[in-house]
PAFITOR-404396 format. One record per residue (C-alpha): residue in one letter; x, y, z. Coordinates in Angstrom, 1 decimal, decimal comma. Layout:
% PAFITOR-404396
- r / xx / yy / zz
- A / X / Y / Z
...
END
This chain:
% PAFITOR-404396
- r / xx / yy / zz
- X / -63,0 / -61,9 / 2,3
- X / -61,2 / -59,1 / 4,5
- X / -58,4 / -57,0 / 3,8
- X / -56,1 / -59,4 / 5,6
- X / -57,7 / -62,1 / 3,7
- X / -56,4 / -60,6 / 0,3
- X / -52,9 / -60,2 / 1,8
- X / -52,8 / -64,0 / 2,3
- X / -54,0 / -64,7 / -0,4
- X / -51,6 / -62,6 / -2,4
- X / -48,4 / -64,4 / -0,5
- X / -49,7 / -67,6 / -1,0
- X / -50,2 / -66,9 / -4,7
- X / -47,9 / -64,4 / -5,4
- X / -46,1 / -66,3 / -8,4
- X / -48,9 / -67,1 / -9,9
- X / -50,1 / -63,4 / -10,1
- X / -46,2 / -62,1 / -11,3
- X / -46,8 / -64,6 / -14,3
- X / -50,1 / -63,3 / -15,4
- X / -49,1 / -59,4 / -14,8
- X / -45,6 / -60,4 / -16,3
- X / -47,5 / -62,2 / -19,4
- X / -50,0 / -58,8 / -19,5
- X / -47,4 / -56,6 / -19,8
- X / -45,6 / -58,6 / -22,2
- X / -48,5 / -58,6 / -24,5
- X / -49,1 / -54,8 / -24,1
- X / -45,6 / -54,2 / -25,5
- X / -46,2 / -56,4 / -28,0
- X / -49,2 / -55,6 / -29,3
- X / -47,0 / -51,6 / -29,2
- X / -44,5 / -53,0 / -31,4
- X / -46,2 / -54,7 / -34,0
- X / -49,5 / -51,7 / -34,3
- X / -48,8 / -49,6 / -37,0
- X / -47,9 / -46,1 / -35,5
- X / -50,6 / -43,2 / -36,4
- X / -49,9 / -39,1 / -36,6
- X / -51,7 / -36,5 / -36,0
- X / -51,7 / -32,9 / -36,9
- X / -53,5 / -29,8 / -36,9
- X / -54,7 / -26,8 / -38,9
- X / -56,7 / -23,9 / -37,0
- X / -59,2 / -21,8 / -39,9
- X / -60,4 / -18,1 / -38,1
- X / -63,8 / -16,7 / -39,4
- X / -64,5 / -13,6 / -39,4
- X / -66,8 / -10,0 / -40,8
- X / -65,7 / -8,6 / -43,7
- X / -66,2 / -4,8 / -43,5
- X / -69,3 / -4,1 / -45,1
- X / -70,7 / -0,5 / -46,1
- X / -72,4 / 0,0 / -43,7
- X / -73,1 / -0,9 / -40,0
- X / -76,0 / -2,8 / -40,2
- X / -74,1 / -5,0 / -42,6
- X / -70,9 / -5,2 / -40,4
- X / -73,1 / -6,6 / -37,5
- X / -75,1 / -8,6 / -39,9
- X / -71,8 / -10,7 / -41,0
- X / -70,4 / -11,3 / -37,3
- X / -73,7 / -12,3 / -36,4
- X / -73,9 / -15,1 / -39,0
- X / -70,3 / -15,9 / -38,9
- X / -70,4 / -16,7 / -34,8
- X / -74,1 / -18,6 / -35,5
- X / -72,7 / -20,6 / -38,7
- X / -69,6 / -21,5 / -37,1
- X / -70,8 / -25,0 / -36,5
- X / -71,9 / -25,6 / -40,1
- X / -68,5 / -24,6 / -40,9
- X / -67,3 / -26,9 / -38,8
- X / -69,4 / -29,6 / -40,4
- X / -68,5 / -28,8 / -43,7
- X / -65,3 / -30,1 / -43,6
- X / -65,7 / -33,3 / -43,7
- X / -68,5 / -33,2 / -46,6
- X / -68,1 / -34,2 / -49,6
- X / -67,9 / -30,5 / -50,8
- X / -64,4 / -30,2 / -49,0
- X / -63,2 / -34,1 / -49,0
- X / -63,3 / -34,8 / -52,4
- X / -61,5 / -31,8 / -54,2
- X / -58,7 / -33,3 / -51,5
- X / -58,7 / -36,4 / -52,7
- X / -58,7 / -35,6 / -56,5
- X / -55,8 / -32,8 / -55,7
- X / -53,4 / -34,8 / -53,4
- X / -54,4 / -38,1 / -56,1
- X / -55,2 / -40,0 / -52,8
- X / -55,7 / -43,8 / -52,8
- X / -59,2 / -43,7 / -50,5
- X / -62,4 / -43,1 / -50,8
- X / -64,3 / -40,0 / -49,1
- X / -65,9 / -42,1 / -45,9
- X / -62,8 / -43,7 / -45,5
- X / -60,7 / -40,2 / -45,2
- X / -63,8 / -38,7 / -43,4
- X / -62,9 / -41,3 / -40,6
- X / -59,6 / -39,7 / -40,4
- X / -60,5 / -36,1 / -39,5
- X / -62,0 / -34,4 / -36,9
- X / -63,3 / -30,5 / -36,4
- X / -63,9 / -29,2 / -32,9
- X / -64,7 / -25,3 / -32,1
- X / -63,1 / -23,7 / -29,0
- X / -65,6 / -22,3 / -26,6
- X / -66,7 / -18,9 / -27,7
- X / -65,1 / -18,7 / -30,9
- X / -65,3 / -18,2 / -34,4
- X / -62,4 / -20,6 / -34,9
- X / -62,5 / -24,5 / -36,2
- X / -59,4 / -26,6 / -35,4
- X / -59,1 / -29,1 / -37,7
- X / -57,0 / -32,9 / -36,7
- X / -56,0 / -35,2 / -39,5
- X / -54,7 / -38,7 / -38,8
- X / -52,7 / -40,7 / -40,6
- X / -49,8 / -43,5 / -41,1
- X / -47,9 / -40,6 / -42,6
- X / -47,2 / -37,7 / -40,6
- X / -46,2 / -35,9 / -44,2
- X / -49,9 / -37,1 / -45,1
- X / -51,2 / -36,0 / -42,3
- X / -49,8 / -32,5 / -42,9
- X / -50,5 / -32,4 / -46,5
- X / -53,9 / -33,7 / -45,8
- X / -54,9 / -31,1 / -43,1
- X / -53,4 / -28,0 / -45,2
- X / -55,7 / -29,5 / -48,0
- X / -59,0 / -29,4 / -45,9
- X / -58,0 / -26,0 / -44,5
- X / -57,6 / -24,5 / -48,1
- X / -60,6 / -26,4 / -49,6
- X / -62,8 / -25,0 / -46,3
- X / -61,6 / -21,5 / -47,0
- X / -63,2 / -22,2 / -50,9
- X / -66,0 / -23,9 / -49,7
- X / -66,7 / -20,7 / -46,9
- X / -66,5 / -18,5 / -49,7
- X / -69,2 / -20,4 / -52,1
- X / -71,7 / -20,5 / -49,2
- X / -71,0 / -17,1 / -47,5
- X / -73,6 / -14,2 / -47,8
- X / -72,2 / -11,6 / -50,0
- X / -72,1 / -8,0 / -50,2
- X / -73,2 / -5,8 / -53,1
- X / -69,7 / -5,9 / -54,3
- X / -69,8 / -9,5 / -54,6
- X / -67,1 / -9,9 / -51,2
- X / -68,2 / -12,9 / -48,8
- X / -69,6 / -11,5 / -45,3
- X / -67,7 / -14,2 / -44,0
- X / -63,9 / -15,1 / -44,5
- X / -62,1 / -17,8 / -43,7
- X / -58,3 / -17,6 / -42,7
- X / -55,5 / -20,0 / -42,1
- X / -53,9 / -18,9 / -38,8
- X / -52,5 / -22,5 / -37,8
- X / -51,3 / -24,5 / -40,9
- X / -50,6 / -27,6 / -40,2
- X / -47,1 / -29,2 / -39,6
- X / -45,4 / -32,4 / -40,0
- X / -45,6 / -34,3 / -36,1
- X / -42,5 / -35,6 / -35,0
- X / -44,1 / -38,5 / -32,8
- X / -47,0 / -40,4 / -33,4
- X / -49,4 / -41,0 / -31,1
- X / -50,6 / -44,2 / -30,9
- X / -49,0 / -46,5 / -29,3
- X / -47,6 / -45,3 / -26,6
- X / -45,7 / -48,0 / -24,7
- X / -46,2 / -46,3 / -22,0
- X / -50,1 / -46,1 / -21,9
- X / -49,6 / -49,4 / -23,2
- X / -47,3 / -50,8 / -20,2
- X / -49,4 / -49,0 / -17,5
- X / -52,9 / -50,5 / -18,8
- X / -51,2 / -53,9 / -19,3
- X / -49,4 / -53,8 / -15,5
- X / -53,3 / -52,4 / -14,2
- X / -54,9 / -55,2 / -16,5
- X / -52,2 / -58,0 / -15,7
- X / -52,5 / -57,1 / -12,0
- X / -56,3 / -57,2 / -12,2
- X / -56,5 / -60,5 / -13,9
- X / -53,6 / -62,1 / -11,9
- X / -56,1 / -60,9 / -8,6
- X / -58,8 / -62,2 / -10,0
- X / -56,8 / -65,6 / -11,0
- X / -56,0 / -66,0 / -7,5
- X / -59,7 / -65,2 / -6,0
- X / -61,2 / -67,7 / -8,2
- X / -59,2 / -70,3 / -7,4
- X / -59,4 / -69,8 / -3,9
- X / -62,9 / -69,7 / -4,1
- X / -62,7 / -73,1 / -6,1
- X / -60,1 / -74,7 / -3,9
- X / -62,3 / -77,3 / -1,8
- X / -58,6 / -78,2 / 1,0
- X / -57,3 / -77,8 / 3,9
- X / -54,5 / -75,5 / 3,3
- X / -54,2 / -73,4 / 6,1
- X / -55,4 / -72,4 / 9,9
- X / -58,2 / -70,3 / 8,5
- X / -59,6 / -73,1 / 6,3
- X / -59,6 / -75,0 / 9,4
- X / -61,3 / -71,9 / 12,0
- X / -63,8 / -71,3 / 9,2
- X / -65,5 / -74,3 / 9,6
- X / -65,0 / -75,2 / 13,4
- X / -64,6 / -73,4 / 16,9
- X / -62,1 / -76,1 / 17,9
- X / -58,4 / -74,4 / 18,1
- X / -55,4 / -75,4 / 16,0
- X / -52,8 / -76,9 / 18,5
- X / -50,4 / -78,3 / 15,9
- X / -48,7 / -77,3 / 12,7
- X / -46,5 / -79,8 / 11,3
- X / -44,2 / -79,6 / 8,3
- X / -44,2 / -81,4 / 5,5
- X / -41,3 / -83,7 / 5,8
- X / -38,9 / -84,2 / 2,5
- X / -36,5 / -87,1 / 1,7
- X / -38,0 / -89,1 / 3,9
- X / -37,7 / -92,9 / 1,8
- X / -40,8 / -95,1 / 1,5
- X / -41,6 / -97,3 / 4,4
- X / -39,3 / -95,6 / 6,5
- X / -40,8 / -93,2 / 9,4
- X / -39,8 / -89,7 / 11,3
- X / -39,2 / -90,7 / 14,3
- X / -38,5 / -87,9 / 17,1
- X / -35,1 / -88,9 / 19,1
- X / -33,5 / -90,6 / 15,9
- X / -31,3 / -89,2 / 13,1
- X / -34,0 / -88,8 / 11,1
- X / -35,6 / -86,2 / 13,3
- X / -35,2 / -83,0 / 12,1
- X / -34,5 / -80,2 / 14,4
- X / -37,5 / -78,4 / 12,9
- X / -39,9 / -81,2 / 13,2
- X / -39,1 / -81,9 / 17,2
- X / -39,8 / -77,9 / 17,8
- X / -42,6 / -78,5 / 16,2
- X / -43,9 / -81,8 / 18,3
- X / -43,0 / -80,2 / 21,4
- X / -45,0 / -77,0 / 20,7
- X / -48,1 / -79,1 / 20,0
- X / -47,2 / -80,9 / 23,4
- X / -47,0 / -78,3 / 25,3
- X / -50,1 / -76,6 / 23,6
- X / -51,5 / -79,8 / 24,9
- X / -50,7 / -78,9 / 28,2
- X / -52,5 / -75,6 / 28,0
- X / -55,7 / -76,9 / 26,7
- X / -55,6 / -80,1 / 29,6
- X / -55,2 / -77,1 / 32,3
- X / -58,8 / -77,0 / 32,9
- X / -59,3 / -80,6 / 33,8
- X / -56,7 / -84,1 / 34,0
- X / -56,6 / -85,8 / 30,5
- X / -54,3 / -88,8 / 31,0
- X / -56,1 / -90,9 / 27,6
- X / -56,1 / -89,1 / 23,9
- X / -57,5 / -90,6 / 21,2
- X / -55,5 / -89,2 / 17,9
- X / -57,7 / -89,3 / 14,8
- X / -58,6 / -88,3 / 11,2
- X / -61,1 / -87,9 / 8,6
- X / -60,4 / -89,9 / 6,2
- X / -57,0 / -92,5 / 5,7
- X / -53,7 / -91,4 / 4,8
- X / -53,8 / -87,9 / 6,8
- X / -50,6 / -88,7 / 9,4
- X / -52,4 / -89,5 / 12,3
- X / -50,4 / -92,4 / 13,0
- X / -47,0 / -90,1 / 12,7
- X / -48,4 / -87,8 / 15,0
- X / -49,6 / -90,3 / 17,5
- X / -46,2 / -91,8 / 17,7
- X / -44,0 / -88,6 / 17,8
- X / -46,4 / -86,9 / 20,4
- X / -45,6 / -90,1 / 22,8
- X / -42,0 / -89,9 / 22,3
- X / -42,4 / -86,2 / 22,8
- X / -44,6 / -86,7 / 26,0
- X / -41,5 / -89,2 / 27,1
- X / -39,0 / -87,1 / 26,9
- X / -40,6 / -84,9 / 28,8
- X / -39,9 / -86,8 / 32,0
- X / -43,6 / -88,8 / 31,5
- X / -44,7 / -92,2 / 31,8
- X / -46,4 / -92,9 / 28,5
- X / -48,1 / -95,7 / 26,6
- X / -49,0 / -95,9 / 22,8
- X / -51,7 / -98,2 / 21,6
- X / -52,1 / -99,2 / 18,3
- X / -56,0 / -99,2 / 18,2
- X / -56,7 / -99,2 / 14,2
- X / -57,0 / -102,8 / 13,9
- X / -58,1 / -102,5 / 10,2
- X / -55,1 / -101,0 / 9,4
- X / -52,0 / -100,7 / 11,9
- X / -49,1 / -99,1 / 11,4
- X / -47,6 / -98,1 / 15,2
- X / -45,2 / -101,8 / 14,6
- X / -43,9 / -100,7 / 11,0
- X / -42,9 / -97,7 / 12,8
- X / -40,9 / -98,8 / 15,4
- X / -39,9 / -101,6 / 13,7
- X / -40,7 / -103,6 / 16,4
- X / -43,1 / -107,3 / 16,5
- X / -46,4 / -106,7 / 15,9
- X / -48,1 / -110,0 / 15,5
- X / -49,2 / -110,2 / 19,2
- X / -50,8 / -107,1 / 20,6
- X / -54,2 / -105,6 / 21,8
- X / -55,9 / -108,2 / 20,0
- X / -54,5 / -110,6 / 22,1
- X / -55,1 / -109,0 / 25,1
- X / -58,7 / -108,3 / 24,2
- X / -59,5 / -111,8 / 23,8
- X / -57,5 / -113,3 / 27,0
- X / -54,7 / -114,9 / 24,9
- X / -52,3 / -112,9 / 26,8
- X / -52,0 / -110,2 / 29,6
- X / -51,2 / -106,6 / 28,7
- X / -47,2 / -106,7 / 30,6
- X / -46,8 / -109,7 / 28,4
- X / -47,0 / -108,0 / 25,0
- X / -46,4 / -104,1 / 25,7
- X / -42,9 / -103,4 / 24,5
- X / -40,7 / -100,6 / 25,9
- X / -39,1 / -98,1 / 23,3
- X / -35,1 / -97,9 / 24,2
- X / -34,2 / -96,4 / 27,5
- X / -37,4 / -94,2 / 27,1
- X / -40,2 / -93,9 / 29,1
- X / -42,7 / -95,2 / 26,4
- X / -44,3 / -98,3 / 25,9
- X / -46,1 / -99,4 / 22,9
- X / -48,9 / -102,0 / 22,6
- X / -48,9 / -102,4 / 19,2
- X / -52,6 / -103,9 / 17,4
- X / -51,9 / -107,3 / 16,8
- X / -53,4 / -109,5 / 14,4
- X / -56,4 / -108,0 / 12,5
- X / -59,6 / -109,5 / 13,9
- X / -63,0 / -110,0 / 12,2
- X / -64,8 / -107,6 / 14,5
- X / -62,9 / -104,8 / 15,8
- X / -65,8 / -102,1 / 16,7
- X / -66,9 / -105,4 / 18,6
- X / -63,6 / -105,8 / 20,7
- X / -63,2 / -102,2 / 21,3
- X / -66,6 / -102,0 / 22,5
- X / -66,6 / -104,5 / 25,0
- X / -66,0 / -104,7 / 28,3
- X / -63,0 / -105,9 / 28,7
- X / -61,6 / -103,2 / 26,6
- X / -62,5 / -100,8 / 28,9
- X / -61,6 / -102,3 / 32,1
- X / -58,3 / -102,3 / 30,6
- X / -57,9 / -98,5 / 30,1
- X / -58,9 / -98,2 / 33,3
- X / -56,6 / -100,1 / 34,9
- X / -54,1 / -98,7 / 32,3
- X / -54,7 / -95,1 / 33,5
- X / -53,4 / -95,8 / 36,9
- X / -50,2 / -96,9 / 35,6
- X / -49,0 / -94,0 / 32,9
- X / -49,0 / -90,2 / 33,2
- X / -50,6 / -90,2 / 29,8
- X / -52,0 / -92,9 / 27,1
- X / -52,2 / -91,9 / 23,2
- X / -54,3 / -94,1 / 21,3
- X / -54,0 / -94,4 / 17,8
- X / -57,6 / -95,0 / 15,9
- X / -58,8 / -95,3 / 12,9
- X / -60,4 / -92,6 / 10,4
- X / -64,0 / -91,7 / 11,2
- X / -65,4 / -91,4 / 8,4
- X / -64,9 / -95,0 / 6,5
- X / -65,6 / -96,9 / 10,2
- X / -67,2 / -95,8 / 13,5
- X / -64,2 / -97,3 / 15,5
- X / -63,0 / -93,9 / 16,3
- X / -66,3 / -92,9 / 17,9
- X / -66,2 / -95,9 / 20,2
- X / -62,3 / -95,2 / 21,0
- X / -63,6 / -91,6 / 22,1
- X / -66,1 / -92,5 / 24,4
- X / -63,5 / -94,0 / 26,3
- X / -61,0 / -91,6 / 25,9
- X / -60,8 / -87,8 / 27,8
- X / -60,1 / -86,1 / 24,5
- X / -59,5 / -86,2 / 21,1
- X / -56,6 / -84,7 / 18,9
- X / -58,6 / -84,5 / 15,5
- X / -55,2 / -84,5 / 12,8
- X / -55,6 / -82,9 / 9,1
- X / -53,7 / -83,2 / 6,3
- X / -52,9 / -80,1 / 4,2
- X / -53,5 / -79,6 / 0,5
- X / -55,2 / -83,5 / 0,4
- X / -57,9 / -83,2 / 2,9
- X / -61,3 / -81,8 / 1,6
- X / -63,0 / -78,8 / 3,7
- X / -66,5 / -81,1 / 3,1
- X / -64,2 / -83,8 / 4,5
- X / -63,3 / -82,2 / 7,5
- X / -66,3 / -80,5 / 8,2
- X / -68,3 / -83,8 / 8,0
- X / -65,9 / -85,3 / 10,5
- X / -66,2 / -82,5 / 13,2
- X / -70,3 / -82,5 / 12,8
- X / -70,0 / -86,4 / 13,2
- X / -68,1 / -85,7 / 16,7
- X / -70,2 / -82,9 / 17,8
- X / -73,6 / -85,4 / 17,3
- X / -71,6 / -87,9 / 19,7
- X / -70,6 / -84,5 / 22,1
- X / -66,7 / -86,0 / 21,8
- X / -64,6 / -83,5 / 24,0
- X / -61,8 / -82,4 / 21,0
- X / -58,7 / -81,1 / 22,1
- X / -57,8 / -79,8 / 19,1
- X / -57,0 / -79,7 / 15,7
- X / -53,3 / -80,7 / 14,2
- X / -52,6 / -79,7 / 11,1
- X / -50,8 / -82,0 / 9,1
- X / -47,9 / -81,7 / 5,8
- X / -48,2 / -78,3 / 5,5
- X / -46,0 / -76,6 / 3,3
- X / -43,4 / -74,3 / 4,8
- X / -45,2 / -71,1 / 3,1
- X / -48,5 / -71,9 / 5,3
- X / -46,9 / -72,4 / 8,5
- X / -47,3 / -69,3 / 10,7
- X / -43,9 / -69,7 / 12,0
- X / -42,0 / -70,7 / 8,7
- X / -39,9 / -67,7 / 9,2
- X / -38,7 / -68,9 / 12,3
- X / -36,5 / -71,8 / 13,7
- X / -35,1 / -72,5 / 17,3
- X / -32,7 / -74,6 / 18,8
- X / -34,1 / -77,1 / 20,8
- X / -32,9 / -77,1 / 24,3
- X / -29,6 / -79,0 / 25,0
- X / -29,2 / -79,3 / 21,3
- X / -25,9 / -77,4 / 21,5
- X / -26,8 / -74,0 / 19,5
- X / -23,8 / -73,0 / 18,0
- X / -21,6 / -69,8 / 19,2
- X / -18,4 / -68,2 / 18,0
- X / -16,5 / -69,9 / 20,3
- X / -18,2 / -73,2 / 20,9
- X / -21,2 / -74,4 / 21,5
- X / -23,9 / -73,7 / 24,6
- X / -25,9 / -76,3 / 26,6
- X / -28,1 / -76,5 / 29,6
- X / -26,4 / -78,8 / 32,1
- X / -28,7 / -79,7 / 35,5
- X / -26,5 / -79,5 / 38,5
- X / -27,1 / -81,9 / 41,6
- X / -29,0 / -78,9 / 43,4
- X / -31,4 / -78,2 / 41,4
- X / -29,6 / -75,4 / 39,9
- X / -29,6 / -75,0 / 35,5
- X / -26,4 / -74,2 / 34,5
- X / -25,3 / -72,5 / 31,6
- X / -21,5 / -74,0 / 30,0
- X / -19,8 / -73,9 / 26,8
- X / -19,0 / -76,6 / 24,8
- X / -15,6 / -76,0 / 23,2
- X / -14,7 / -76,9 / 19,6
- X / -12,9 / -80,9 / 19,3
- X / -8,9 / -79,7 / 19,6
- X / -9,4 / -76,3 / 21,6
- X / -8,0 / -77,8 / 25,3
- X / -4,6 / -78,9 / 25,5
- X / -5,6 / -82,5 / 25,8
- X / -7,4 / -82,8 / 22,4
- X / -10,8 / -83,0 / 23,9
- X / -14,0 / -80,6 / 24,4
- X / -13,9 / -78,8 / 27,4
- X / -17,1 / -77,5 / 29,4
- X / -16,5 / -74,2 / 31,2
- X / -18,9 / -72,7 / 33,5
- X / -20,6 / -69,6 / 32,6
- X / -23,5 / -68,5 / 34,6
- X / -25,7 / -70,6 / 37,5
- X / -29,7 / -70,2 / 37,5
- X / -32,0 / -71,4 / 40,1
- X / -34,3 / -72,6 / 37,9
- X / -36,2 / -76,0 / 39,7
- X / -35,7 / -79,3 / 37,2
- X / -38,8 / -81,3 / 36,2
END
């Protein structure tokens, strides 16, 4: 994964990761508030030469005191030192236990011992350290080299005594919030890699360009409140203003990817059932129409069709019937309103539909068919359950291969596109189906479709084709504004831009 990989990634799973770092850090504090706090303290011990008789025996005591300094340092937590401690201060511990609880370090190039006690008690601590300190000093004495006099060579002196701490040091929230935000942050990461590493669907145009060259020419929304049975059709009320931006994009993407050569017949298909191929067959023909073309649907998923439960229009009699001479084709296609779209809906289901769309007569009647519409869109069924689709393509110019997001496997897919490469099917592109608004690239984004009236401070604005040629610019004004009660249009600006 790239850098901008991880940057997805974190958008898309962004709650996710707050929750984990937010639990984290939560348990940091916790764990804070219920650990019983610990003190420590400090007591410094300075050996040094006592003065001797002579100088031999001056240089003689500094020399052992700076070599022994370690053992001195050792002898504080032996048994020699620890246990006088514990019988004086009558503590409730044994001597490994307290040994545990101290510490002896030496400062680089000196004769000095620190000594660090640590305990629940910070008045324990202190009483504990000034203890070791004094019972070190006896202890020095005992082993210490003496003189003739009977003086040590070596004494010990207190030059830090110890002293109650005022704040303990472990825990510190904030060590303790700064590991748990690090640890929270790492884990809610990690969370988010793993399951994107284990997350076999289509979510997302990467998903889809890391498993084929073919380019994405379609993101469409995931439509809510929608009730069952009914369907989004473009041109309706139920057409959102989002969803026709977003069929007209993919129509005109269309456009773009036809440049290179005329492709009048599209063959829209999936992988598997239940992906929206259907919806996006019949919104991209009433897209196509109302662009100014002559378009006709077919209903060519004779297993399962659904082009006459969208339109709500009779679908007993259809291709079927037109396949097998019952009818002719003007006798059963059926126009769509005032549009210009027709739809030949499937018909009855037949026993052998790869059969019918294979024959001749099936193809004789595209090609007639193309002579008589700026564009056909047929609608086929899935290719993976049934080879229909690869039949449709061979007689189609391209194919629009649709995708649903979040539903449709990436082993799916990917088995789909190697079944159409095998057959050399010419694929338009790739729509992407249901995504969520968060995956869309242009989620942050919304336009007014063009003579929608977008709304202004003082009216509304529309396009308005003049009988030259010309594109002009008026405002709408508010119901009520004129003194008659009724919107008024006034001209703004003219444009010389050519009509279609």
């Amino acid at each position: 994964m790239e850098f901008l990989d991880y940057l997805r990634l974190v958008a898309k799973r962004w709650k996710a990761i707050a929750v984990i770092t937010l639990l984290t850090v939560g348990v940091a504090f916790g764990s804070a508030a219920i650990t019983t706090p610990l003190y420590r303290t400090h007591a410094a011990i300075f050996f040094s030469v006592a003065d001797g008789d002579s100088f031999a025996e001056v240089a003689q005591g500094a020399t052992y005191s700076q070599r022994q300094v370690v053992s001195f340092a050792e002898l504080a937590s032996s048994p020699l030192v620890i246990d006088p401690v514990i019988r004086d201060l009558k503590l409730n511990t044994g001597s490994d236990d307290l040994k545990k609880t101290i510490s002896a370090s030496i400062p680089t190039d000196t004769s000095i011992v620190n000594l660090s006690v640590t305990n629940p008690s910070p008045e324990r601590a202190a009483d504990i350290a000034n203890a070791l300190a004094k019972q070190l000093q006896v202890a020095s004495f005992k082993l210490s080299p003496k003189h003739k006099n009977g003086e040590a060579m070596v004494q010990a002196t207190v030059t830090t005594p110890a002293v109650v701490p005022e704040a303990p040091i472990s825990p510190s929230l904030k060590i303790n919030g700064v590991v748990g935000l690090a640890l929270g942050l790492g884990l809610g990461l990690g969370f988010a890699v793993l399951r994107e590493l284990m997350d076999n669907k289509i979510r997302h145009e990467q998903d889809v360009q890391g498993i084929t060259d073919v380019p994405v020419v379609g993101q469409l929304g995931f439509e809510r409140g929608i009730a069952p049975g009914r369907w989004l059709l473009l041109g309706t009320p139920m057409a959102t203003r989002r969803s026709t931006e977003e069929f007209n994009k993919l129509r005109l993407n269309l456009q773009f990817v036809e440049f290179a050569h005329e492709t009048r017949v599209i063959t829209v298909l999936s992988a598997v059932p239940d992906e929206g191929k259907t919806n996006v067959a019949i919104n991209l023909a009433i897209s196509m129409a109302q662009s100014g073309k002559k378009v006709l649907l077919i209903d060519a998923d004779m297993r399962k069709p659904s082009v006459a439960t969208g339109f709500h229009i009779e679908g007993a009699v259809g291709l079927t019937s037109v396949l097998i001479g019952d009818v002719t084709f003007p006798e059963v296609a059926q126009p769509w309103g005032e549009t210009s779209l027709d739809i030949l809906p499937a018909g009855l289901l037949p026993p052998n539909p790869s059969d019918l769309l294979d024959s001749q007569v099936m193809n004789s009647l595209l090609t007639e068919l193309r002579d008589q519409y700026d564009s056909i869109i047929i609608d086929a069924p899935p290719i993976l359950p049934v080879s229909d689709g690869f039949i449709l393509e061979q007689l189609s110019d391209g194919i629009l291969l649709v995708v649903a997001a979040g539903s449709t496997s990436k082993d799916r897919f990917a088995k789909a596109c190697q079944n159409l490469e095998k057959f050399d099917a010419h694929v338009l592109g790739v729509v992407i189906n249901k995504m969520q608004a968060q995956m869309r690239e242009d989620a942050y984004y919304s336009y007014e479709a063009a003579g929608s009236g977008a709304p202004t401070r003082s009216g509304t604005q529309k396009f308005a084709v003049t009988q030259h040629g010309k594109r002009k610019l008026v405002r709408v004004e508010p119901h009520g504004t004129s003194d008659s009660g009724d919107s008024q249009a006034t001209s703004v600006e003219d444009a010389d831009v050519p009509t279609r």
